[in-house]
N, C-alpha and C positions, 0 to 999 in steps of 0.2 A: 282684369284679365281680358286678353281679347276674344271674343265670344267665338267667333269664326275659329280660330287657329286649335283655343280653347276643345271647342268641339271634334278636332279630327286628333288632339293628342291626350284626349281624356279616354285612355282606356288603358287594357293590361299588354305591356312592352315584352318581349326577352330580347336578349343581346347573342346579339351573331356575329360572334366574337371574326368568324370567318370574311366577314365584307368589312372590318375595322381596316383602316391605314393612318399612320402616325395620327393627328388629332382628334382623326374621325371615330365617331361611336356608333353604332348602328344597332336599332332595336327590329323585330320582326315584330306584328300581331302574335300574342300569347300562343291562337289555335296554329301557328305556321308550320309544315310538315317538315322540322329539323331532320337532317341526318341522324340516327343514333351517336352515342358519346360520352365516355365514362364516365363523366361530372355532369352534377347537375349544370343546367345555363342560370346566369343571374337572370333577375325580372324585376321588375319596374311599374309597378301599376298608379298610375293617377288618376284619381275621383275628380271630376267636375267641379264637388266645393272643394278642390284644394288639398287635398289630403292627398299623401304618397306612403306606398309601404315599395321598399327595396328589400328582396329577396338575392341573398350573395350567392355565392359558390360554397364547396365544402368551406366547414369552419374546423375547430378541432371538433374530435369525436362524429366525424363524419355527418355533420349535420347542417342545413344552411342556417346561414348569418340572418338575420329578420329586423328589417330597422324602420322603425314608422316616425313619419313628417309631414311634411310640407311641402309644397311646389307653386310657383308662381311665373306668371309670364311677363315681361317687360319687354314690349316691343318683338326682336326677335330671340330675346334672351330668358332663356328655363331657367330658374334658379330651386335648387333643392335645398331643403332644409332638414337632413335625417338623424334621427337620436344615435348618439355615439359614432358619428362620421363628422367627418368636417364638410361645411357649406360646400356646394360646389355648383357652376356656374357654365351655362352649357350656350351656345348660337344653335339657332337652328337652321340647320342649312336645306332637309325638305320633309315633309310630313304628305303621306298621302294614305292610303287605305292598307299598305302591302308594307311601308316603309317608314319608320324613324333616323334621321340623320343627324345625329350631332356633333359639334366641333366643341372640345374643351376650351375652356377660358384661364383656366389655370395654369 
């Protein structure tokens, strides 16, 4: 992994669904002041050694989805690896203190 990049996207993500356009994925920092809004947000937390848990949206029975992995970096490419999901393979287009940007691969 690359140590530098490594370090500014090893933490806990949620997804703002509201700044997404066509490929782009967009996570905030966990503490970010969302609007309110009747569903839970997905989230995204990645450990430093490599470890990923993906928190969904409602599942049945009103509950989140909870899928725990793996994550690896390749150059500018994320790759996740989460139990009962399929691979999925992300570019990262920018990472800083406020912002996660991703482009799907798939």
């Amino acid at each position: 992994m690359s140590t530098g990049r490594t370090h500014r996207i090893a933490r806990a993500w949620t997804h703002s669904h509201e700044e997404d356009s066509g490929r782009r994925v967009v996570f905030r920092p966990a503490d970010y002041a969302f609007p309110p809004g009747r569903q839970p947000r997905a989230s995204l937390e990645l450990q430093p050694d490599g470890r990923a848990l993906y928190l969904g949206g409602p599942a049945p029975a009103d509950r989140r989805s909870a899928h725990a992995g793996s994550w690896e970096l390749d150059g500018d490419d994320l790759r996740l690896r989460l139990e009962g999901r399929a691979d999925k393979r992300y570019e990262i287009e920018s990472v800083d203190e406020q912002r996660l940007v991703l482009r799907r691969m798939d």
